[in-house]
FIFITI-977364 format. One record per residue: x, y, z of N, C-alpha, C in turn; residue in three letters. Coordinates in steps of 0.2 Angstrom, whole numbers, padded with zeros to 4 digits, always signed. Each point is the difference from the previous one (the first is absolute). Layout:
% residues N
XYZXYZXYZALA/...
% end
This chain:
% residues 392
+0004-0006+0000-0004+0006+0000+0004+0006+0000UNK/-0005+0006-0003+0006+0006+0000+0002+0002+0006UNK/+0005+0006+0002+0002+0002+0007-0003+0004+0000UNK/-0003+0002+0004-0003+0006+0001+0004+0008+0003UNK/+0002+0004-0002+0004+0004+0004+0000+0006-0001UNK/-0009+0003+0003-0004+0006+0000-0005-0002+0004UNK/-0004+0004+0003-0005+0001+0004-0008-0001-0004UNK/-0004-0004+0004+0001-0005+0006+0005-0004-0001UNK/+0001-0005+0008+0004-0004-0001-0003-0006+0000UNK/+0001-0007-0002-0004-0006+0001-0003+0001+0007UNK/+0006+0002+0008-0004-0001+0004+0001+0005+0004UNK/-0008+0004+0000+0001+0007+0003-0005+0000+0006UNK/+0000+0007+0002-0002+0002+0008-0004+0005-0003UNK/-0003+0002+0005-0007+0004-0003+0001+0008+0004UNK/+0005+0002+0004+0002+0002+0005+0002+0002+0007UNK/-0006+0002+0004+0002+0002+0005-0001-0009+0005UNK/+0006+0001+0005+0004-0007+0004-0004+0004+0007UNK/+0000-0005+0006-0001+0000+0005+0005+0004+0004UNK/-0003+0006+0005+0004+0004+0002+0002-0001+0007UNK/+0006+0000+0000+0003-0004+0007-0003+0005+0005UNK/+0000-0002+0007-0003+0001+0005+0003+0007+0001UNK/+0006+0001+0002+0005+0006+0001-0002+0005-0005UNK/-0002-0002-0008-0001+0006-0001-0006+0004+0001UNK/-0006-0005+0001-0008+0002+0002+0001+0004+0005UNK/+0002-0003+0006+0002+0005+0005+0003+0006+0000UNK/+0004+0001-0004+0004+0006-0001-0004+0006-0005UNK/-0006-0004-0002-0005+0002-0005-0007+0004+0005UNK/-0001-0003+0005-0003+0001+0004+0002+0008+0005UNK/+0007-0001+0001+0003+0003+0003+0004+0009-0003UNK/-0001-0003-0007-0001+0006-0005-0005+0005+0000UNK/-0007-0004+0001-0006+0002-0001-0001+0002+0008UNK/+0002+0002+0004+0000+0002+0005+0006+0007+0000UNK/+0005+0000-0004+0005+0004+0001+0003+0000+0006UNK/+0002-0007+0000+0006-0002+0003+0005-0002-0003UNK/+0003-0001-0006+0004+0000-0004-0001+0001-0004UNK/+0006+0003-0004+0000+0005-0005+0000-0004-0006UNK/-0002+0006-0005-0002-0005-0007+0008-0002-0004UNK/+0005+0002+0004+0008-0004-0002+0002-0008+0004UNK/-0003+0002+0007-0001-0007+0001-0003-0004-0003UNK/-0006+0000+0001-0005-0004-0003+0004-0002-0008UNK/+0002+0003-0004+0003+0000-0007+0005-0005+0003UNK/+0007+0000+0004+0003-0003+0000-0003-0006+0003UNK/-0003-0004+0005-0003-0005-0001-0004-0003-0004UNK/-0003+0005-0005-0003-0003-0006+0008-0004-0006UNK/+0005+0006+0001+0005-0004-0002+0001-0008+0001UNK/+0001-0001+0006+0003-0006+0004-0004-0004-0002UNK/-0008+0001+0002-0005-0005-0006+0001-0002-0006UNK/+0001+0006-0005+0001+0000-0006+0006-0005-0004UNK/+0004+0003+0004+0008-0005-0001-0003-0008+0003UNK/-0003-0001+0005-0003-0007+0001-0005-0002-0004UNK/-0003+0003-0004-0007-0004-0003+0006+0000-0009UNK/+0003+0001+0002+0006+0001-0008+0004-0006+0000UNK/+0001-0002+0005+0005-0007+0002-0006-0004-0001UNK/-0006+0000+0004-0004-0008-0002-0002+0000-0006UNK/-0001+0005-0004-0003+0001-0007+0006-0005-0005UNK/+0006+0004+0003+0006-0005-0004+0002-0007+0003UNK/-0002+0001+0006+0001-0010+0003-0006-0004-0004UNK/-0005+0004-0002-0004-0005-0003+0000-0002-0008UNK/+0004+0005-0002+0002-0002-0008-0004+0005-0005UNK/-0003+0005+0005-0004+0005-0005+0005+0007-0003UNK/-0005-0001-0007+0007+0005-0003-0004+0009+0000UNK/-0007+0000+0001-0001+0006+0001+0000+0003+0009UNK/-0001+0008-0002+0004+0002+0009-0007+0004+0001UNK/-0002-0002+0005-0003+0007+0003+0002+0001+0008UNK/-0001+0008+0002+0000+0002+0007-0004-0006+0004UNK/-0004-0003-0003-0006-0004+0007-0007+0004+0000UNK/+0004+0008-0004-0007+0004+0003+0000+0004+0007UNK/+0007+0001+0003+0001-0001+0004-0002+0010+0005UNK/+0003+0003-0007-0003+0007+0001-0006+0001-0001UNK/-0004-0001+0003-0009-0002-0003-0002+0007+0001UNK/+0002+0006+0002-0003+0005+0002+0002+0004-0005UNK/+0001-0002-0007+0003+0003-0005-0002-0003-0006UNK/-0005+0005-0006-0002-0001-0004+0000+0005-0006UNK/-0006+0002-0003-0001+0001-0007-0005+0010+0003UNK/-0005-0003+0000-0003+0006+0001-0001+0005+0007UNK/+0004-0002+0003+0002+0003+0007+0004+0005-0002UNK/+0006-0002-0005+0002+0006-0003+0000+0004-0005UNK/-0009+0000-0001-0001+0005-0006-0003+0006+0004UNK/+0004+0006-0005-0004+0007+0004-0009-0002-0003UNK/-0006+0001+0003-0005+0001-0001-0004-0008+0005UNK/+0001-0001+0004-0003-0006+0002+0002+0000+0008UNK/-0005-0001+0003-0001+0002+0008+0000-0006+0003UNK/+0000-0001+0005-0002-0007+0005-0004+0003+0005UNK/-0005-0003+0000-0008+0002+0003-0001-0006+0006UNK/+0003+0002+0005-0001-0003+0006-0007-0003+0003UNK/-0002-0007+0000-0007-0002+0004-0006+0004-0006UNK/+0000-0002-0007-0002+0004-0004-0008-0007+0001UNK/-0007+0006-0003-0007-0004+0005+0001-0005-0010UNK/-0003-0006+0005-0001-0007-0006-0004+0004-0008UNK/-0002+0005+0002-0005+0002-0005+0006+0002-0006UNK/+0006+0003+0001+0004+0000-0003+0002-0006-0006UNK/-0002-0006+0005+0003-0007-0005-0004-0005-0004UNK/+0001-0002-0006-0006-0004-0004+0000-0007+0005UNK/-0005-0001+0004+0000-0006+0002-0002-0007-0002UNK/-0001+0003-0004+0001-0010-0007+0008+0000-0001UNK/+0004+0002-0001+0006-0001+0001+0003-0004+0004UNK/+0001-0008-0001+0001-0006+0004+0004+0004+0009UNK/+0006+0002-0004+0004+0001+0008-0004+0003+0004UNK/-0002+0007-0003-0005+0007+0005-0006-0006+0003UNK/-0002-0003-0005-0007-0005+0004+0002-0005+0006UNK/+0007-0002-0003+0003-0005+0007+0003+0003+0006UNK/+0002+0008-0002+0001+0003+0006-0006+0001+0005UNK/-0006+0004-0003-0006+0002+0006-0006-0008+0000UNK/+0002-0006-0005-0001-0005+0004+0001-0004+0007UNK/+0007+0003-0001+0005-0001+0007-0002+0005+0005UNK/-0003+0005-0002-0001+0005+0007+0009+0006-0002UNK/+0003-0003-0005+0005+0003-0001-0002+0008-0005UNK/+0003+0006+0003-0001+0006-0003+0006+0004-0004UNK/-0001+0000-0006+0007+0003-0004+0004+0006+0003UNK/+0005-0002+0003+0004+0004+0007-0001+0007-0004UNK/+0001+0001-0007+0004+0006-0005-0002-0002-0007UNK/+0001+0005-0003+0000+0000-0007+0004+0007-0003UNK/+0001-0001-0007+0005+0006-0004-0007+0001-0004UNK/+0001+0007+0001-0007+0004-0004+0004+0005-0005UNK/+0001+0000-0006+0001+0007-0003-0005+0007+0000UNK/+0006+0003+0003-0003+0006+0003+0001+0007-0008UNK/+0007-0001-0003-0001+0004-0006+0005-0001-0006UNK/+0002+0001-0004+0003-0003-0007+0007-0003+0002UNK/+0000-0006+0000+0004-0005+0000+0008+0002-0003UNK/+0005+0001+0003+0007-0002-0003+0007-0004+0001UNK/+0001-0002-0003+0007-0004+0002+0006+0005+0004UNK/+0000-0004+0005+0004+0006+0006+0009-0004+0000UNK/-0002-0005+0002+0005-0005+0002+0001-0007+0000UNK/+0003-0005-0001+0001-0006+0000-0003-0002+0007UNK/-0005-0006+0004+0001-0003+0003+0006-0007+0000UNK/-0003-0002-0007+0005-0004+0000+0005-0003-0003UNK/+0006+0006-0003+0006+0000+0000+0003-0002+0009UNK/-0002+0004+0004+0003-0001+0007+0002-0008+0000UNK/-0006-0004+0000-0001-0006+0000+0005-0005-0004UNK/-0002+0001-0004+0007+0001-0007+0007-0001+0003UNK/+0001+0004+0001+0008+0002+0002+0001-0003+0007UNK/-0006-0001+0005+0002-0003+0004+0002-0006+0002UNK/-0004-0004-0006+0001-0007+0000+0005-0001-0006UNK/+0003+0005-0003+0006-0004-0006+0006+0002+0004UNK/+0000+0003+0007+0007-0002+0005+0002-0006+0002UNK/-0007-0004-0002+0003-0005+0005+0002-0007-0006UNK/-0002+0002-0008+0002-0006-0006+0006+0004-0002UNK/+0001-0005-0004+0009-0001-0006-0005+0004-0005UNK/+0006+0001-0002-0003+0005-0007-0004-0003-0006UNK/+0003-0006+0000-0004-0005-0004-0007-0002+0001UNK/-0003+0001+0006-0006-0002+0001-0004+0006+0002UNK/+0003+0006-0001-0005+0006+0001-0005+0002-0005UNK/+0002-0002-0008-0006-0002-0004-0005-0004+0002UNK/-0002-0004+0004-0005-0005+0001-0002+0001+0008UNK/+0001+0008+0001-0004+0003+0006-0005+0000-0003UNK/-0009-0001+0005-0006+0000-0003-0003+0003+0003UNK/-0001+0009-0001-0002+0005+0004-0009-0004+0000UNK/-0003+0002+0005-0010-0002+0000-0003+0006+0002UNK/-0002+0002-0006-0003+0008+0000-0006-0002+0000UNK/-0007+0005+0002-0005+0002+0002-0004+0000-0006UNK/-0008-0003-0001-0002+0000-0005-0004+0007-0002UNK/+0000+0001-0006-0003+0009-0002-0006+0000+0002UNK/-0004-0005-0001-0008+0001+0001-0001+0000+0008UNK/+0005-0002+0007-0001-0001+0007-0006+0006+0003UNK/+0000+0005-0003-0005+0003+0004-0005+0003-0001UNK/+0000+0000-0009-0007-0001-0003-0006-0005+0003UNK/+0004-0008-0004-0005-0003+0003-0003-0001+0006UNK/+0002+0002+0005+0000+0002+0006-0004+0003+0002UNK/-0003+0005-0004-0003+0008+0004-0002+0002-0007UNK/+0003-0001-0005-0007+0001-0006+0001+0009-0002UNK/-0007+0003+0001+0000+0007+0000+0001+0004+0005UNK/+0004-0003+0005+0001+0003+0006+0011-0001+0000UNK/+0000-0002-0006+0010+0001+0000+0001+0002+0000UNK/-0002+0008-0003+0002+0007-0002-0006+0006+0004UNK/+0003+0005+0000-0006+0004+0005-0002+0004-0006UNK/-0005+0001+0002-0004+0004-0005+0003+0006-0002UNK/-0001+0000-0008+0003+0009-0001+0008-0002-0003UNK/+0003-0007+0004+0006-0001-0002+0005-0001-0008UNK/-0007-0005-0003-0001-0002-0008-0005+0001+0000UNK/-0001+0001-0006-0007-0001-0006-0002-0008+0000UNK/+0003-0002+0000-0002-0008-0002+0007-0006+0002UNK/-0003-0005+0003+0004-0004+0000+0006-0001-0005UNK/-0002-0001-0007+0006-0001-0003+0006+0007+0001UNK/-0002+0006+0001+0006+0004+0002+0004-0001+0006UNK/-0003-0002+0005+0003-0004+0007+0005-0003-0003UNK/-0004-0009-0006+0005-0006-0001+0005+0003-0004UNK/+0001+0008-0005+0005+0001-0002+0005+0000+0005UNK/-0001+0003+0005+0006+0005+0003+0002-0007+0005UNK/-0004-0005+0003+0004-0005+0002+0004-0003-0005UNK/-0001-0001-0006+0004-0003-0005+0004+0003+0001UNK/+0001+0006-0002+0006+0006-0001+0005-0002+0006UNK/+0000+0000+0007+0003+0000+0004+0002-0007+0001UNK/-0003-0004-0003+0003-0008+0000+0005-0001-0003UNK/-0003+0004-0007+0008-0001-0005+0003+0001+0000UNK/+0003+0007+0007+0004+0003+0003+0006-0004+0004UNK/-0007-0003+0004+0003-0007+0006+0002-0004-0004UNK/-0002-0004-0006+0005-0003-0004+0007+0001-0002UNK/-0001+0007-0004+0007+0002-0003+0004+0000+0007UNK/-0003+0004+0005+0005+0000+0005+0003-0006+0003UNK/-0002-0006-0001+0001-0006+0004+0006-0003-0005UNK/-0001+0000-0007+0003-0002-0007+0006+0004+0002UNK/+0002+0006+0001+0006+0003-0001+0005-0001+0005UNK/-0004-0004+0005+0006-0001+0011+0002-0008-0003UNK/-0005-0001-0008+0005-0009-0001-0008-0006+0002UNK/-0003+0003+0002-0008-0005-0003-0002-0003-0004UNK/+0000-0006+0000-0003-0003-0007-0005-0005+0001UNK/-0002+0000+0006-0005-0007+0000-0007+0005+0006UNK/-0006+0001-0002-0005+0003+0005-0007-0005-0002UNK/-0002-0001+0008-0007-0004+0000-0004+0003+0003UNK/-0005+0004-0003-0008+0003+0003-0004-0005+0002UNK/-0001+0002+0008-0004-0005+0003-0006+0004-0001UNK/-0004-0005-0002-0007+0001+0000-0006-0006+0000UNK/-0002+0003+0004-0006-0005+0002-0006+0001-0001UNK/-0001+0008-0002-0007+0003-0003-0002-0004-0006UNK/+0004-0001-0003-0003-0001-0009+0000-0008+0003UNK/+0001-0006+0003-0002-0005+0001-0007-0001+0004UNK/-0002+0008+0004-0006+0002+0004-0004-0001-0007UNK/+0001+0000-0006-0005-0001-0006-0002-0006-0001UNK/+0003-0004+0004-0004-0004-0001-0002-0005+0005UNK/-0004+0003+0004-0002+0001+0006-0009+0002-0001UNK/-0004-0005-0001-0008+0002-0003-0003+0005+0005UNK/+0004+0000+0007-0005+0003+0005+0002+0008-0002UNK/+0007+0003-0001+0002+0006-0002-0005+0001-0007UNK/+0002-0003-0006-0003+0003-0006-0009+0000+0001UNK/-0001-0004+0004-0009+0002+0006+0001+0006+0000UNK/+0004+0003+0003-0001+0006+0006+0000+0008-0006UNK/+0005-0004-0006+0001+0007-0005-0005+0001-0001UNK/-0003-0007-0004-0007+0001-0004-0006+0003+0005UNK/+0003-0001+0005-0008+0003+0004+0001+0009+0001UNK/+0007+0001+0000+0000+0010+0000-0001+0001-0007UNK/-0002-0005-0004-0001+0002-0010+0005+0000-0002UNK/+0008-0002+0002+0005-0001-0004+0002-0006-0002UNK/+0003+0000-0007+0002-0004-0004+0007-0003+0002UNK/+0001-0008+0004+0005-0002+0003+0004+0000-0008UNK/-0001-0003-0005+0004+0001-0007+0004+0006-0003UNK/-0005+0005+0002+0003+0007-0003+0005+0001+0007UNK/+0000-0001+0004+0003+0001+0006+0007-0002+0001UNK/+0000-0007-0003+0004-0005-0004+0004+0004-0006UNK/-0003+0000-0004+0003+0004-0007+0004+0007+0003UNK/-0003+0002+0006+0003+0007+0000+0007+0001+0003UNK/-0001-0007+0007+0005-0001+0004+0007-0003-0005UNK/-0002-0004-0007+0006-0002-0004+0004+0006-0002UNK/-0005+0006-0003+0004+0002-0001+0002+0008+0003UNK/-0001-0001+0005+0002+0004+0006+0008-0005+0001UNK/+0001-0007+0001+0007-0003-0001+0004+0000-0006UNK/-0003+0000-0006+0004+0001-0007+0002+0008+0000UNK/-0002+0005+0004+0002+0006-0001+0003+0003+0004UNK/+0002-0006+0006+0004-0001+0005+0006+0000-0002UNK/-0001-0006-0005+0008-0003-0001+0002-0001-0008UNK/-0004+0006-0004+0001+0004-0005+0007+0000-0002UNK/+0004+0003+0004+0008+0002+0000+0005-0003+0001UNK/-0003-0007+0004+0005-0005+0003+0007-0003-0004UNK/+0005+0000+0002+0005-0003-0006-0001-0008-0001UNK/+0005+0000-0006-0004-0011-0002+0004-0002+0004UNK/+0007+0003+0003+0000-0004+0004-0002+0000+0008UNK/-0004+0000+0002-0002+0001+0007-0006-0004-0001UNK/+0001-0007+0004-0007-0003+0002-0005+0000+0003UNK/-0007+0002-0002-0006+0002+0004-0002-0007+0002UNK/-0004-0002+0006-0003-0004+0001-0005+0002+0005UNK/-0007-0003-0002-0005+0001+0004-0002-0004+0005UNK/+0000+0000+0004-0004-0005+0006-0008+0000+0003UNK/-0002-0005-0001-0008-0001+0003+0000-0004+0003UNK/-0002+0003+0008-0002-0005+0003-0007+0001+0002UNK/-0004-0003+0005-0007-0001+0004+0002+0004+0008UNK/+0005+0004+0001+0001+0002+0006+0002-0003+0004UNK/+0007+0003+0005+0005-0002+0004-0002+0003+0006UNK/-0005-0001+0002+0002+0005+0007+0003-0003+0005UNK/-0001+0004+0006+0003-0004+0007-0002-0007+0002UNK/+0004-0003+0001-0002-0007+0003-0003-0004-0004UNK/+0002+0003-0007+0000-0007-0005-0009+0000-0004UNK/-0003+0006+0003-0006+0001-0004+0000+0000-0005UNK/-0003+0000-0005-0004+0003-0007-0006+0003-0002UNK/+0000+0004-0003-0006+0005-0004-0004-0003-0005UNK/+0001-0005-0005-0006-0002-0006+0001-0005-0003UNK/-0003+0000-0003+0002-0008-0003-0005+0000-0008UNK/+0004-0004-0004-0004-0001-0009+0005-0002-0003UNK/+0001-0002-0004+0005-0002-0007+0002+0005-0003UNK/+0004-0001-0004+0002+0006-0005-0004+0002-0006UNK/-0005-0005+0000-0004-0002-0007-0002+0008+0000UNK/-0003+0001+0004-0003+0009-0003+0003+0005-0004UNK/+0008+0001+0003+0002+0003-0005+0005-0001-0002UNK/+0000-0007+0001+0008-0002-0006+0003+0000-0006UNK/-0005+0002-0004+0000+0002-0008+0005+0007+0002UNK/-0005+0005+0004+0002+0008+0001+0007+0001+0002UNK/+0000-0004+0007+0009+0000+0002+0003-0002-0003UNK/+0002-0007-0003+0003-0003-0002+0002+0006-0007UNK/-0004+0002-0004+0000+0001-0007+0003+0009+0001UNK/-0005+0005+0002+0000+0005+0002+0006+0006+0006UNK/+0001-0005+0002+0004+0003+0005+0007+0001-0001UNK/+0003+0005+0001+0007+0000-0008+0006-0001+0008UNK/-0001-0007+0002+0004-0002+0004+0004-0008-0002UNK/+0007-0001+0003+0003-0008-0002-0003-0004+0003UNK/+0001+0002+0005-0003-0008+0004-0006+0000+0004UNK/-0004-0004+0002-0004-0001+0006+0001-0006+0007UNK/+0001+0004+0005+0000-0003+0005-0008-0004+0004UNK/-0002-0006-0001-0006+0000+0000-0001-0004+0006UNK/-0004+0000+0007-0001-0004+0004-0004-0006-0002UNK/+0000-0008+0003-0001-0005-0003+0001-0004+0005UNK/-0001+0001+0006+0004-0005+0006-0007-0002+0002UNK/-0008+0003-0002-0005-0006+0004-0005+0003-0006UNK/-0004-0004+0000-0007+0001-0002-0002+0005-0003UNK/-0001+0004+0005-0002+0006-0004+0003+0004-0003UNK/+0006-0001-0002+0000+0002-0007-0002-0003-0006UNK/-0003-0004+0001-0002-0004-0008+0003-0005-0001UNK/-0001-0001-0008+0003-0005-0003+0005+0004-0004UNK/+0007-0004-0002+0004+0002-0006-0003+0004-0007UNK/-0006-0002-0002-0004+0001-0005+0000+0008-0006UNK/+0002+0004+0008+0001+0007-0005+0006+0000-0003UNK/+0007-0005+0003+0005+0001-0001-0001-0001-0009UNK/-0003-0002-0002+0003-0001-0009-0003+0004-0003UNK/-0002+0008+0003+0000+0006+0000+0006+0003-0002UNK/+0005-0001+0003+0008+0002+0000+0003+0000-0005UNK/+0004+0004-0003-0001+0002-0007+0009-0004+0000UNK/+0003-0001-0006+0006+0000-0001+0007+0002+0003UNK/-0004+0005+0001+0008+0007+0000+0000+0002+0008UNK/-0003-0005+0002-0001+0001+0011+0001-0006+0002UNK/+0001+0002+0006+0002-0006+0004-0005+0000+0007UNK/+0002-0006+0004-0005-0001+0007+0002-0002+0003UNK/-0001+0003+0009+0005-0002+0005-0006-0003+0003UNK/-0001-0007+0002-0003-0003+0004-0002-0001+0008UNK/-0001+0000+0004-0001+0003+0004-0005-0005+0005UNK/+0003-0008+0000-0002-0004+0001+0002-0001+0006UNK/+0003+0003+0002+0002-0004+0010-0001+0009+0002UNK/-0005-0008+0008-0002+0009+0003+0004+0005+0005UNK/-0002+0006+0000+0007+0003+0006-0005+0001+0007UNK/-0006-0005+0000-0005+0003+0004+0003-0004+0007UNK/-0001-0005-0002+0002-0009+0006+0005+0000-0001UNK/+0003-0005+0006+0007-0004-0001+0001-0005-0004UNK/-0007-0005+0001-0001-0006-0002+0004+0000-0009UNK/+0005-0004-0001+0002-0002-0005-0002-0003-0008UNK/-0003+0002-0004-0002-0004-0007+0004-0006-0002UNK/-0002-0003-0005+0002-0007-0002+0002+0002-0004UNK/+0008+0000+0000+0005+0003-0006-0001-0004-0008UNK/-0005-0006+0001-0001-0003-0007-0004+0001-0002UNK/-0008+0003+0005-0006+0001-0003+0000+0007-0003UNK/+0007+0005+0002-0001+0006-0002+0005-0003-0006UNK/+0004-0001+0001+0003-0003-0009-0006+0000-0003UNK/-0003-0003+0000-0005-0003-0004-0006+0004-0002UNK/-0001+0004+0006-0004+0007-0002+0001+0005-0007UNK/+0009+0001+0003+0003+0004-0004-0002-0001-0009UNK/+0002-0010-0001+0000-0001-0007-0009+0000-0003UNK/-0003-0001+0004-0007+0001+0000-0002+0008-0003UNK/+0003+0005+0003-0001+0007-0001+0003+0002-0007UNK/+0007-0004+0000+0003+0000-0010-0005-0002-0004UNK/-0002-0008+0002-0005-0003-0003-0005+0006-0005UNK/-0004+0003+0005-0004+0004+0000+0000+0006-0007UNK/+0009+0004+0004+0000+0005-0003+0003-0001-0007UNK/+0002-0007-0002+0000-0003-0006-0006-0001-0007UNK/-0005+0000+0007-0005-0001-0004-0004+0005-0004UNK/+0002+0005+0003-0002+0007-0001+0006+0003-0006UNK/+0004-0003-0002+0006+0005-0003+0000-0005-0006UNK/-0001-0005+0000+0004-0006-0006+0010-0002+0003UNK/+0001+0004+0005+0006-0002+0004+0001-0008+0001UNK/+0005-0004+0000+0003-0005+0003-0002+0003+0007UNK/+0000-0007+0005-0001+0000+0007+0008+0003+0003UNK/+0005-0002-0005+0008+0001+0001+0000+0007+0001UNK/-0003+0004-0008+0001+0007+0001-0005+0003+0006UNK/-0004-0002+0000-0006+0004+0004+0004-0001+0009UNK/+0004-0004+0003+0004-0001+0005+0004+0005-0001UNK/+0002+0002-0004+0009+0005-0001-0006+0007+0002UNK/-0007+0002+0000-0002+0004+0001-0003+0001+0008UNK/+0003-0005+0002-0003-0001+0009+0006+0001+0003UNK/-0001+0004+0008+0003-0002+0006-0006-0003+0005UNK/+0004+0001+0007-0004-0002+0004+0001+0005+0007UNK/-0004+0000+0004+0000+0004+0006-0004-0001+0004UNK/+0001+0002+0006-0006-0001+0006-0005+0006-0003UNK/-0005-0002+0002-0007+0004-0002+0000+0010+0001UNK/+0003+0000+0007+0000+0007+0000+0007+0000+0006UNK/+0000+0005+0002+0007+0002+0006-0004-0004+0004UNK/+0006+0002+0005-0001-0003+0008-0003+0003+0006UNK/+0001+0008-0003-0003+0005+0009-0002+0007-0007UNK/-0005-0002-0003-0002+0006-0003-0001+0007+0004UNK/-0002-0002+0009-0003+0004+0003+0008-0001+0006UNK/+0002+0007+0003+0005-0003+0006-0001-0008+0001UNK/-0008-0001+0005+0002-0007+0004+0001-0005-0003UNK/+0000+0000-0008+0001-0006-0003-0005-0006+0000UNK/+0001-0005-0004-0004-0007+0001+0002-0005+0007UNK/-0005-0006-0002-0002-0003+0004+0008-0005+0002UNK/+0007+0000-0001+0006-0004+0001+0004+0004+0000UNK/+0004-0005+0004+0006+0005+0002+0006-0002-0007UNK/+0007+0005+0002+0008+0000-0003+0001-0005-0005UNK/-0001-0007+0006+0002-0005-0002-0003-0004-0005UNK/-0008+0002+0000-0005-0002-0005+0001+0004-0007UNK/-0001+0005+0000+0003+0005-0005+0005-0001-0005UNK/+0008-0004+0007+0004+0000-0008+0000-0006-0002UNK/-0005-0006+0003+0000-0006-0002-0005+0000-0007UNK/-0004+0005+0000-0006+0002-0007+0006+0003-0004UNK/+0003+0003+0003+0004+0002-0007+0006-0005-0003UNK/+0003-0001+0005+0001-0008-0002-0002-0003-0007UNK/-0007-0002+0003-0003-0005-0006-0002+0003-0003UNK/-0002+0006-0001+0000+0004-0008+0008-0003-0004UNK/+0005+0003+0004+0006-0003-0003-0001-0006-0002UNK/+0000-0005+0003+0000-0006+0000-0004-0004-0005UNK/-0007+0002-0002-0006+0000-0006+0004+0002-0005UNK/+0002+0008+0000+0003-0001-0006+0004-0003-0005UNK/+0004-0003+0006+0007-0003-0002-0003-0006-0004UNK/-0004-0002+0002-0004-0007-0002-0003+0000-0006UNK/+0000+0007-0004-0003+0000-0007+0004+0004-0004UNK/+0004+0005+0003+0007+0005-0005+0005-0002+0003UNK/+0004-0003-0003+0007-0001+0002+0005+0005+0002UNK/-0004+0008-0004+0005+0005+0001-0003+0003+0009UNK/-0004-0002+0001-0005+0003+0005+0005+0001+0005UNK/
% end
């Protein structure tokens, strides 16, 4: 088989790793201002340099921080966008799986980012991040850092016509220019500190296929489709300028919250044709570790010139998978997307990796396992792999 020697890898990680106790605490102890944001940064190092060592004990060739500076993102640092303390539920579209499974639980959206007036690209959140973690690789492996930025539509679909304040834009599509505009910014800027591999977590556009959300549009009279078409190319006008060389990857999951929860459940079938076909992205990171996601079926959707990261072992539980029933999975999902292309099963494999389905602590406290469980999952991503790519 061919070697693979670009992004993805045959056996990848989806990003953020489980944050050592010492750092949670010294995170706590920030948010009190008891120690300063240099501290805290310097123990975010010591993590960082540790979650860099098991990533390379286990034979993974892509790096990320773990996630590790979580208090740093994308539109925190644009001029025009507030943060709305204990802002009232009426703010939030509550057919929106997660918002529904917060005030299910009794749980109330601590905050939200409200655009208060015309959006501009100010600064890099995630250059800092960037540099932080290529201290700790050889030069030769700081191409296959895998920055995980924020998806554009986060606070749209969220809040609808309450993401921008009134008087701010004429109309939604003038908002989605200016987010674009400052994305492309946060691109070039990331391309130029030596970036070449970024993955948009998004878990909104897998909320599509979620029958109780697309209920909830149609009942305020909107059209989950056009909603769909818009959000596409609010991303095609994101990543408009991106260079060929800089791999985009998009991630969908059903939600990572605390303690191993999730948000929705449906296949891909609803909009497989759209994502797969439409979205001016290389790869798809796609969860697939239980049921609800579906069947393989929309994978022969997947067009030639893309690839798919599997997402077969979960980062939820300790409990281990059977290294030969996921082999098996895997050739089953080639199968598939063979059938859809006129591809050999051969070529349709050289278009797959493998991954655990989502991170490990999307939220601080992380899932339901500890350290030791974590690098045993990434282990056998390794270890799966190796059982189908030689080069893996």
């Amino acid at each position: 088989m061919a070697s693979k020697q670009y992004p993805p890898f045959r056996a990848e990680h989806i990003g953020s790793l489980l944050r050592p106790d010492y750092l949670l605490e010294a995170r706590k102890q920030f948010d009190k201002k008891e120690v300063t944001r240099e501290q805290l940064w310097e123990l975010e190092d010591r993590a960082i340099r540790e979650a860099v060592d098991v990533q390379r004990e286990v034979g993974l060739r892509s790096f990320t921080d773990g996630e590790y500076r979580f208090y740093d993102g994308f539109f925190e640092y644009l001029e025009g966008f507030e943060e709305i303390s204990n802002p009232p539920l009426e703010l939030f579209k509550l057919y929106v799986p997660d918002i529904h499974g917060f005030v299910a639980n009794n749980t109330k959206p601590a905050s939200m980012m409200l655009c208060t007036s015309k959006i501009k690209y100010v600064k890099s959140g995630y250059v800092p991040q960037f540099e932080g973690l290529k201290q700790f690789l050889r030069p030769d492996e700081v191409e296959n850092i895998k920055m995980t930025l924020a998806a554009p539509e986060w606070f749209h679909l969220r809040h609808g016509e309450h993401a921008f304040k009134s008087g701010v834009y004429a109309n939604h599509e003038d908002y989605f220019d200016d987010i674009a505009a400052a994305y492309r910014q946060e691109l070039g800027a990331l391309y130029a500190v030596g970036c070449r591999n970024v993955q948009i977590d998004d878990p909104l556009l897998a909320y599509f296929c979620d029958v109780r959300m697309l209920k909830g549009i149609r009942d305020e009279g909107g059209d989950p489709d056009v909603l769909l078409d818009t959000y596409i190319r609010l991303y095609n006008n994101c990543l408009a300028m991106r260079p060929q060389d800089m791999t985009v990857g998009l991630h969908l999951c059903r939600g990572n919250f605390r303690h191993s929860i999730h948000f929705s459940e449906g296949g891909y079938d609803a909009i497989a044709i759209k994502l797969f076909n439409d979205v001016n992205v290389d790869c798809y990171y796609l969860e697939y570790d239980t049921p609800r996601a579906g069947t393989f079926e929309p994978l022969k959707h997947l067009p030639k010139h893309k690839c798919l990261v599997l997402g077969l072992i979960t980062s939820k539980f300790p409990e281990l998978e059977d290294k030969a029933a996921l082999r098996e999975r895997v050739f089953e999902a080639a199968r598939i997307i063979a059938s859809g292309t006129g591809e050999t099963v051969e070529e349709a494999l050289q278009r797959i990796c493998v991954s655990p389905q989502c991170g490990f602590a999307s939220h601080e406290e992380g899932n339901l396992l500890g350290a030791d469980d974590m690098k045993k999952k990434l282990q056998l991503v390794k270890d799966l792999a190796a059982t189908i790519w030689p080069d893996a």
